[in-house]
VEXDREN-2710 file (C-alpha; in Angstrom, 1 decimal):
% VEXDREN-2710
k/r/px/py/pz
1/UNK/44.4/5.0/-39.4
2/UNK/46.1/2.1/-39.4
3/UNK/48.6/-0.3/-36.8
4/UNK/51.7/-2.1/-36.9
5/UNK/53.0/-5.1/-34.8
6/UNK/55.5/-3.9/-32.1
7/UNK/58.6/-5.5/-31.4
8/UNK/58.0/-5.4/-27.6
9/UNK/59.1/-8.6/-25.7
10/UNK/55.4/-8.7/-24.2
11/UNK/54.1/-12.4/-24.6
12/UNK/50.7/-10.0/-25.5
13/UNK/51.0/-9.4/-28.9
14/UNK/51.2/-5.7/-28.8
15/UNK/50.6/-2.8/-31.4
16/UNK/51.8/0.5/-31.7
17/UNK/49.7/3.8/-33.2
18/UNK/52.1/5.8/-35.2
19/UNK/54.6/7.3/-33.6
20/UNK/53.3/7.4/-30.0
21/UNK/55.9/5.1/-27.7
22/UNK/52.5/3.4/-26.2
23/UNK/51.2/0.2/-26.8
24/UNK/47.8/-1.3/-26.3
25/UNK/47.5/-5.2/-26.1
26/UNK/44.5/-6.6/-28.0
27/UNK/43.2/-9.4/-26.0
28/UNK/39.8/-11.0/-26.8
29/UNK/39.7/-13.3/-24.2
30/UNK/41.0/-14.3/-20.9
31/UNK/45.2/-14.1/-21.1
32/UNK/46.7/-15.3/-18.0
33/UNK/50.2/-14.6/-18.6
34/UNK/51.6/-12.1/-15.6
35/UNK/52.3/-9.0/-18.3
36/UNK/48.8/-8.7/-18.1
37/UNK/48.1/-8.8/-14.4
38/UNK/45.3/-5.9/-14.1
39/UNK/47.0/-2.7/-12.3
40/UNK/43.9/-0.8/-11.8
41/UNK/40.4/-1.3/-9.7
42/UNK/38.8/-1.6/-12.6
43/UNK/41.0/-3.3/-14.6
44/UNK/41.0/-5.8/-11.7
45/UNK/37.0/-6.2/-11.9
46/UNK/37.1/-6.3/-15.7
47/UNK/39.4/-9.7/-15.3
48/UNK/37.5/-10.6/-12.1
49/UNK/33.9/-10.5/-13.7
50/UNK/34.4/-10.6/-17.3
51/UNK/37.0/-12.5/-18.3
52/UNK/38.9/-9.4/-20.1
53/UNK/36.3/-10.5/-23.1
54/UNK/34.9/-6.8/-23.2
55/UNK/37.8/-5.4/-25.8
56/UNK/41.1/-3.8/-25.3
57/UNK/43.3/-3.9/-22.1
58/UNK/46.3/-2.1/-21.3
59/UNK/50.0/-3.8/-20.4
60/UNK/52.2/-2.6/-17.9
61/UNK/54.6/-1.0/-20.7
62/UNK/52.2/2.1/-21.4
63/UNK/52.0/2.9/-17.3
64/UNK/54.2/5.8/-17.8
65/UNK/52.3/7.5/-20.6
66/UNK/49.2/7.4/-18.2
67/UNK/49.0/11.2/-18.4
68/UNK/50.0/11.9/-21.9
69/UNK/47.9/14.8/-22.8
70/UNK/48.3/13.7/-26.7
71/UNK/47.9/10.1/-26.1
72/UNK/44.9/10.4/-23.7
73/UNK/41.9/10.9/-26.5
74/UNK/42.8/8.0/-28.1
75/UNK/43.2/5.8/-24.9
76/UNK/39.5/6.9/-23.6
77/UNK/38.7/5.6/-27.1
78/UNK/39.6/2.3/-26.2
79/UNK/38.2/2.1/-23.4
80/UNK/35.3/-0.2/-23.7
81/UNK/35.1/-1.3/-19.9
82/UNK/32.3/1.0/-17.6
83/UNK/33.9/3.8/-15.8
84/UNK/34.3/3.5/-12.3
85/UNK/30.5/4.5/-11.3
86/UNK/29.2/1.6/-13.3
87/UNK/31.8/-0.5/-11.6
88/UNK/31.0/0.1/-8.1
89/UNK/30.0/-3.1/-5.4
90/UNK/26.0/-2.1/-5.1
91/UNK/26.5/-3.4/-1.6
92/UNK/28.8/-0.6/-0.7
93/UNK/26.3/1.7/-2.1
94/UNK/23.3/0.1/-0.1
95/UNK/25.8/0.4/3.0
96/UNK/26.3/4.2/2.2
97/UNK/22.4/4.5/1.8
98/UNK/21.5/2.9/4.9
99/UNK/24.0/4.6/7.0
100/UNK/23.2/7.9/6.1
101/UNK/19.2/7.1/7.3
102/UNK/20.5/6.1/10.1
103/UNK/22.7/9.2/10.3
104/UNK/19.2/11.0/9.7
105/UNK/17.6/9.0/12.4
106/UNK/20.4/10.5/14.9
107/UNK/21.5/7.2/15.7
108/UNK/17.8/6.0/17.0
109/UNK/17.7/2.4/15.3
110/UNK/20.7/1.9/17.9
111/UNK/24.3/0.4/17.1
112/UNK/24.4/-1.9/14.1
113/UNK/24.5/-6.0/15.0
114/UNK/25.0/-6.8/11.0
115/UNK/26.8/-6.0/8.4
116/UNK/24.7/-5.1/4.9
117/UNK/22.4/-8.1/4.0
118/UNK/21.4/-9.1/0.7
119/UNK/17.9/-9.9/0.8
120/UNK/15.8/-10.8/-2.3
121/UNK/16.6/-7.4/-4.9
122/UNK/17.0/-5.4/-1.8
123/UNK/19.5/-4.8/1.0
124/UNK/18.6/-4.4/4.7
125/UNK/21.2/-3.9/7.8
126/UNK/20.1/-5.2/11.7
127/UNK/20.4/-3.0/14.2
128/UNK/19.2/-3.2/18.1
129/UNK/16.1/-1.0/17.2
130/UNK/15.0/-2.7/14.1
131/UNK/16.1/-2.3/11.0
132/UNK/16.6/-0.3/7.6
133/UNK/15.6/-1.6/4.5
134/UNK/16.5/-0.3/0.9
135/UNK/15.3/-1.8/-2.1
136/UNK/17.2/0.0/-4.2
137/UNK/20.9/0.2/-3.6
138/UNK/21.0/4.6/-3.7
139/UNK/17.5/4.4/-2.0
140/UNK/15.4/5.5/-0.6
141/UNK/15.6/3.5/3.0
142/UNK/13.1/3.0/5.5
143/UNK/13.4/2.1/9.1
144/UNK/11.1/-0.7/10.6
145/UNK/10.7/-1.1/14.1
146/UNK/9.1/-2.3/17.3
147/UNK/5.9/-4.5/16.8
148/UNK/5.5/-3.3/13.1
149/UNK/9.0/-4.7/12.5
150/UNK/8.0/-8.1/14.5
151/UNK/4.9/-8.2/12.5
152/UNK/6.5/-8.0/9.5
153/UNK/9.4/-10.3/10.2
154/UNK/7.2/-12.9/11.1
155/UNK/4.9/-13.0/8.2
156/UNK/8.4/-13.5/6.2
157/UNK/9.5/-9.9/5.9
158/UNK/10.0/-8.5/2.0
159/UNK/9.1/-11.9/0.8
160/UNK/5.5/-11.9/2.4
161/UNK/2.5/-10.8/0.3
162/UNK/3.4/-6.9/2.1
163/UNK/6.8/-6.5/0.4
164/UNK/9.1/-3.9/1.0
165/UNK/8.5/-0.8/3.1
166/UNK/7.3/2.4/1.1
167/UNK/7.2/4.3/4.1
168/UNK/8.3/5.8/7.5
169/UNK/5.9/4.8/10.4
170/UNK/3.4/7.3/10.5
171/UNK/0.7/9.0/12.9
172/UNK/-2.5/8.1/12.8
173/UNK/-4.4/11.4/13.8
174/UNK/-7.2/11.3/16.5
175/UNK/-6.6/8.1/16.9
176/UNK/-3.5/7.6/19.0
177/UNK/-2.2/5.1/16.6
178/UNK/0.7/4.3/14.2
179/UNK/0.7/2.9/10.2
180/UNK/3.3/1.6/8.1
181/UNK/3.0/1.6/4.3
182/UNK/4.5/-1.2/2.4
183/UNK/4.3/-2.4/-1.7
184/UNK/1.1/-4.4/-0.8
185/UNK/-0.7/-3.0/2.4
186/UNK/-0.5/-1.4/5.1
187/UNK/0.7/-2.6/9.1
188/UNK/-1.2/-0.9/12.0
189/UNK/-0.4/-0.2/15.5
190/UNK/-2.5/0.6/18.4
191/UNK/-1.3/-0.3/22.3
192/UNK/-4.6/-2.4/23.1
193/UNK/-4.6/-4.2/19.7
194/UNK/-0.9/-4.7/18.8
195/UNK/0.1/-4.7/14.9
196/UNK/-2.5/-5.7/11.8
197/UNK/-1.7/-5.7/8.7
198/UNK/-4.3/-5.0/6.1
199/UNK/-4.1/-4.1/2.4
200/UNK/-8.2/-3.3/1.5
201/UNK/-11.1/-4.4/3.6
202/UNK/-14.8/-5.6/1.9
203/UNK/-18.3/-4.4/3.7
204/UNK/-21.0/-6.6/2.8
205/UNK/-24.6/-6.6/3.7
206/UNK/-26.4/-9.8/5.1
207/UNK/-29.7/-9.7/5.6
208/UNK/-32.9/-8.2/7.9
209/UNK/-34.4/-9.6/11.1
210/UNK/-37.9/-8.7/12.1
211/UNK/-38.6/-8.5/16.1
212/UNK/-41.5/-7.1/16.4
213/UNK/-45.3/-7.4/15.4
214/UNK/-45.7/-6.3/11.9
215/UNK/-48.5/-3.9/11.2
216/UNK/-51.6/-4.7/9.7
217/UNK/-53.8/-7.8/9.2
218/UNK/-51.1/-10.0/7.1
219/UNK/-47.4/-9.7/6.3
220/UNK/-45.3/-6.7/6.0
221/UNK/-43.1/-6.3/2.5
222/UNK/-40.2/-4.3/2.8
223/UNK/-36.9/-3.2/1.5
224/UNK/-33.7/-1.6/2.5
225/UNK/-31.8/1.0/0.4
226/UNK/-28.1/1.3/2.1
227/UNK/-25.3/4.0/1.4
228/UNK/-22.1/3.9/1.7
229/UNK/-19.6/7.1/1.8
230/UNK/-16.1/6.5/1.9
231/UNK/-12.3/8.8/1.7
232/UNK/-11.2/8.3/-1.8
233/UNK/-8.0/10.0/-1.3
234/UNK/-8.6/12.1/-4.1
235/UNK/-8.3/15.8/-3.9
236/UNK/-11.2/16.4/-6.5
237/UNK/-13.5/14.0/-4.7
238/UNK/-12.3/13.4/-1.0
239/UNK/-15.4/11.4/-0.7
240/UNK/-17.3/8.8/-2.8
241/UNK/-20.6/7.7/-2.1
242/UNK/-22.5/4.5/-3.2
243/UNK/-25.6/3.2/-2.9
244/UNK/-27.4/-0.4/-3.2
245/UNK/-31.3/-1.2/-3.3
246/UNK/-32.5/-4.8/-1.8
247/UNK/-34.2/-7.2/-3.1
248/UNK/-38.0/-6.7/-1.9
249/UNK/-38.6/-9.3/1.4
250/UNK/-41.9/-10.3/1.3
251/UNK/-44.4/-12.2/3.5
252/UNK/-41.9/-11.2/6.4
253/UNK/-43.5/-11.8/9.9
254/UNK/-42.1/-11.1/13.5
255/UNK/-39.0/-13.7/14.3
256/UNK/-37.8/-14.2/10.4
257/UNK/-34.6/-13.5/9.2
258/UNK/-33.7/-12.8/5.8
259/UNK/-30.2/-13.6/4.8
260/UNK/-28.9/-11.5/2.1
261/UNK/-25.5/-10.5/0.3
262/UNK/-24.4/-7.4/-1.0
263/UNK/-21.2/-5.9/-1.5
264/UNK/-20.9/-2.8/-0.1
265/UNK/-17.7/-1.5/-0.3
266/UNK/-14.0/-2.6/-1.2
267/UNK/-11.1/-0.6/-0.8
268/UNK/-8.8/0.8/1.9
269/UNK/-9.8/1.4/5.8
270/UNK/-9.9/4.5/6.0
271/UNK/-13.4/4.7/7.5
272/UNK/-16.6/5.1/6.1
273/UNK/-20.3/6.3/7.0
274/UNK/-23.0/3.6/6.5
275/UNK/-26.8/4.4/5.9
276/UNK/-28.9/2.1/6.0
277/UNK/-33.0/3.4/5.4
278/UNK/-35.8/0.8/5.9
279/UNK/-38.9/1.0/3.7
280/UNK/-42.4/-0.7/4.0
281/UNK/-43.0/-1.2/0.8
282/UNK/-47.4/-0.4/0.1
283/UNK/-47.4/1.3/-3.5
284/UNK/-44.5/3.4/-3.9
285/UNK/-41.5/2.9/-6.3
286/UNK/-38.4/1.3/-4.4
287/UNK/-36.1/2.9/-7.2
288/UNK/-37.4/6.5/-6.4
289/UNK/-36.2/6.2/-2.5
290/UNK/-33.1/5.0/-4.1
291/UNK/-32.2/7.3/-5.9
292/UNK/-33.4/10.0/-3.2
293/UNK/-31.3/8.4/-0.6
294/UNK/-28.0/8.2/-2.8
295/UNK/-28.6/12.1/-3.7
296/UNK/-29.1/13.1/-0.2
297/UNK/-25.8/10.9/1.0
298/UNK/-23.8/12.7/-1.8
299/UNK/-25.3/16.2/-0.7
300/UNK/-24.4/16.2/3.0
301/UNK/-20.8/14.3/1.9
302/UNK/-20.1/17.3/-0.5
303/UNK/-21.0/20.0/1.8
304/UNK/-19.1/18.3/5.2
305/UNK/-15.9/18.1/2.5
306/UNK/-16.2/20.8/1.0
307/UNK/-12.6/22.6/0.7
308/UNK/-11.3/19.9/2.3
309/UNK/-8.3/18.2/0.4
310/UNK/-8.2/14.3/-0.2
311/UNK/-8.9/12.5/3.2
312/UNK/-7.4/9.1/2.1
313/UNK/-4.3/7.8/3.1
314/UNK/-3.2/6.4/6.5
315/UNK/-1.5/9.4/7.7
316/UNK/-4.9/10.9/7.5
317/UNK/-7.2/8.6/7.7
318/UNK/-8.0/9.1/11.0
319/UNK/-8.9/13.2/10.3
320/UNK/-12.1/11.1/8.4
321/UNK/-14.0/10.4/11.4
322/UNK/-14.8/13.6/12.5
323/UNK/-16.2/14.3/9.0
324/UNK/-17.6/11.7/8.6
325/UNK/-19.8/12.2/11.9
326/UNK/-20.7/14.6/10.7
327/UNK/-22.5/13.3/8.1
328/UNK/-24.6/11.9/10.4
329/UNK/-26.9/14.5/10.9
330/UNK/-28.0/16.4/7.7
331/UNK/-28.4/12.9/6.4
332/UNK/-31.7/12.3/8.7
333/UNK/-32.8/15.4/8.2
334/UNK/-32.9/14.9/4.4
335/UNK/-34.0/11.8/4.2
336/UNK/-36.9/12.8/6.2
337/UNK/-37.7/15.8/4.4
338/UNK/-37.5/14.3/1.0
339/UNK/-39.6/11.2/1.3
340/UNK/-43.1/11.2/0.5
341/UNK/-45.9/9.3/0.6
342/UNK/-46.0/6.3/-1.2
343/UNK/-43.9/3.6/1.0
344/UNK/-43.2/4.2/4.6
345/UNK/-40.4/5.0/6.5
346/UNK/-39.8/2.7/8.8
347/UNK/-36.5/4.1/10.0
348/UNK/-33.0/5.0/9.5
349/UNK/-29.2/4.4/10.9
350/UNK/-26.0/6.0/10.6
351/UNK/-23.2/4.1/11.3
352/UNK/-19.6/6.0/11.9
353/UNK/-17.0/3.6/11.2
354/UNK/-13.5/4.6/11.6
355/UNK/-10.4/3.5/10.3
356/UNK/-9.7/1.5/13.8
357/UNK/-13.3/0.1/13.8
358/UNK/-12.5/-0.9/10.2
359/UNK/-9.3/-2.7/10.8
360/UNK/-10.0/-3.8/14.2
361/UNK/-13.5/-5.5/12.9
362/UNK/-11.8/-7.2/9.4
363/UNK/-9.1/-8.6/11.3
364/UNK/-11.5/-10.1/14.1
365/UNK/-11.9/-14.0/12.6
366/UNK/-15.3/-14.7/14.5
367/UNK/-18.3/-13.5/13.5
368/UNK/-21.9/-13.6/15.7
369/UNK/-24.7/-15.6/13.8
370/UNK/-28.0/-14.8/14.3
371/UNK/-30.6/-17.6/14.5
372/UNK/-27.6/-19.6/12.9
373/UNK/-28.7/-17.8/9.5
374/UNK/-27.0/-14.6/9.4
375/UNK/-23.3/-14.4/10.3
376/UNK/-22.4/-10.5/11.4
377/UNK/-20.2/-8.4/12.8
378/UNK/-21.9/-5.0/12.7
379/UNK/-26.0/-4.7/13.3
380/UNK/-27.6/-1.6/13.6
381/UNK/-29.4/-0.2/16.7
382/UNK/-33.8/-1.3/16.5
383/UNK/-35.7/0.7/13.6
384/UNK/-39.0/0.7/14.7
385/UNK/-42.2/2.2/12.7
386/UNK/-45.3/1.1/11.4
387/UNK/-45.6/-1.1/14.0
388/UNK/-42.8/-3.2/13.4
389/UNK/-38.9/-3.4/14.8
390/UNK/-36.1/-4.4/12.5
391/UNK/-32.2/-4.6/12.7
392/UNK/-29.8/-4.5/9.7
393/UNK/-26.9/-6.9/9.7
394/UNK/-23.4/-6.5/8.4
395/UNK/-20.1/-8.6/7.7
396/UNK/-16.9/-6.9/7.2
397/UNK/-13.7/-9.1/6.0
398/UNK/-10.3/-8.5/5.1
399/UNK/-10.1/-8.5/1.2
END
C-alpha cells in the first residue's frame, strides 16, 4: 500500500489511495482553516472535544463519494473517532432514562419544574411530586417522594452518608409503613413518626437491678445468660441466633444496680427476639445454662422458620414479627424443661422487638437512667424467684 501527494487546491495537505478520486486529509492536530470545517455530528464533537488530535479527518472534497461501495472499507478503516453511540451527550441519555420512569409512573411524580441536573456522577430531574434520580446515565432510576424525599434532601441528598437511591419506596408489611433503600441505609416512614433514616442499629446490654429481698441469710450471686435471634436475610438461615453469658454479680443485695456492657447485636432493624434468663448462681456451672439456653433459642428459631424463606430485608421485615412471637412460647417451655438443679431459675423474659420498635427506639436520643447508673431504653418486666425481684436493662443506639 502506499500514498501519493494530491494536487488538490486544499490548504490540507491531501493524499490520494490509488486510483480512487477520494482524498483523506491527514491532520494531527487542530487545523482551523475553513476546508476543514467538520460536516458531520461527529465530526463536529471530534473538533469540539478533541481537538481533531485523534487521527484522520475527512475534507469536504470526498463528500460525494460518501456511499462508494468500493471506497467505504477503506474509509471505516480510517476512522479512528467513536461511532456515534460512544459520542452521545450522557445527559440526553439520563433525560431519556428518567423520562421513561416517569412514563412508567403514568405521570405520578407530576409535570417536570427542571430540566436534567447534573448532580455529583449522577443525574436527577425536579418535578412537583419529587424527583427521579439516576446514577447511571441508561439507569436504572428511582423516584423519591413526599417526607422520604424531604428527609433525604435535607440531610444533603446523594452527597449525605445515604447516597443514591437503590430502591422504589416499599411496603412495610403488618406494619402500615413505608422504606426506602439507598447505597448506605435505609429511610423509614410511618404517619405518627415521620421519616428515619437508619443504616444498622446496635443492642447492648447494661446491667441488673435488684428490688426485692434476696433469699437467704447473706447476699445473692447471680448471673444472666441473654439470646438474641435476629432475620439474617438469608434463605439458608432466615434466622441467626446469639448468645452472651454475664459476668457473675456477687454480694448483690436489694436496691443495687449493676452496670454492665455487652454487645448484643449489630446489624439491620429488622427485628429481633430477646431472651434474657436470670440464674442464682449456688453450685452449678454458668457455662452449662449457656449453652442450654443458646440450643433451646436456636431450636424454637429453626422450627418457627422452618420453610420459611429469608426474612431480612425491609420489604419484609415486618412479616418477622409474627415469627418472631412466636418464638416466645416454646422458648419458656424449654428453658424450663431443660434446666436442672444446680443453680436456680430465677426467671425469664421474652422480648418481641419489631422493626418499628427497633427504629423508633435507636433514633429516640434520650435514654432513662436508673439510679443515675444505668442509662436504658428497654427493661424487662420483674423476674421474681427465690425470693428476690430483678429487672434487666437495655440500650439500643443507631450504629
Amino acid at each position: 500500500m502506499y500514498y501519493h501527494q494530491s494536487s488538490s487546491s486544499s490548504p490540507c495537505p491531501t493524499y490520494h489511495h490509488y486510483s480512487l478520486p477520494r482524498t483523506i486529509s491527514v491532520i494531527p492536530y487542530h487545523y482551523p482553516y475553513p476546508p476543514c470545517t467538520p460536516r458531520s455530528f461527529e465530526e463536529m464533537w471530534l473538533c469540539n472535544y478533541n481537538n481533531l488530535q485523534r487521527g484522520f479527518y475527512s475534507t469536504p472534497q470526498i463528500s460525494s463519494y460518501e456511499n462508494n461501495e468500493a471506497f467505504q472499507p477503506l474509509w471505516e478503516s480510517f476512522r479512528w473517532f467513536p461511532s456515534m453511540n460512544y459520542m452521545g451527550d450522557p445527559k440526553d441519555t439520563a433525560k431519556t432514562t428518567i423520562e421513561n420512569k416517569w412514563k412508567s409512573l403514568n405521570g405520578a411524580p407530576g409535570a417536570a419544574i427542571s430540566y436534567v441536573e447534573k448532580i455529583e456522577t449522577g443525574y436527577r430531574i425536579r418535578y412537583q411530586n419529587g424527583a427521579i434520580y439516576t446514577k447511571k446515565a441508561n439507569g436504572p432510576a428511582y423516584w423519591v417522594y413526599g417526607a422520604i424525599n424531604e428527609r433525604h434532601h435535607a440531610l444533603g441528598g446523594v452527597k449525605s452518608w445515604l447516597g443514591w437511591p437503590v430502591s422504589d419506596e416499599l411496603p412495610i408489611k403488618y406494619d402500615e409503613g413505608q422504606v426506602m433503600r439507598f447505597e448506605h441505609g435505609e429511610i423509614y416512614w410511618w404517619p405518627e413518626t415521620g421519616a428515619i433514616e437508619i443504616d444498622q442499629v446496635v443492642l447492648t446490654y447494661k446491667g441488673i437491678h435488684c428490688f426485692g429481698p434476696t433469699s437467704g441469710p447473706g447476699s445473692d450471686e447471680v448471673y444472666a445468660t441473654i439470646s438474641v435471634a435476629a432475620p439474617t436475610g438469608r434463605d439458608n438461615e432466615p434466622v441467626n441466633v446469639s448468645t452472651s453469658l454475664t459476668k457473675l454479680y456477687t454480694d448483690v443485695d436489694k436496691g443495687e444496680s449493676f452496670p454492665d456492657h455487652i454487645e448484643l447485636y449489630r446489624g439491620k432493624p429488622y427485628g429481633l427476639n430477646l431472651t434474657f434468663v436470670l440464674m442464682e448462681h449456688d453450685e452449678g456451672d454458668p457455662n452449662k445454662y449457656y449453652k442450654t439456653v443458646h440450643s433451646t433459642v436456636s431450636t424454637a428459631a429453626a422450627a418457627a422458620t422452618s420453610g420459611v424463606a429469608a426474612l431480612g430485608g425491609p420489604l419484609v421485615g415486618g412479616a418477622a414479627a409474627p415469627i418472631l412471637k412466636a418464638l416466645v412460647t416454646p422458648v419458656a417451655k424449654g428453658i424450663n424443661s431443660l434446666l436442672g438443679t444446680g443453680d436456680d431459675l430465677i426467671g425469664q423474659s421474652t422480648i418481641v422487638l419489631t422493626l418499628k420498635d427497633l427504629v423508633q427506639l435507636s433514633a429516640r436520643p434520650n435514654e432513662n437512667v436508673l439510679k443515675n447508673q444505668i442509662p436504658y431504653k428497654i427493661e424487662t418486666p420483674p423476674l421474681s424467684g427465690q425470693g428476690s425481684s430483678y429487672k434487666g436493662y437495655f440500650s439500643l443506639s443507631r450504629a
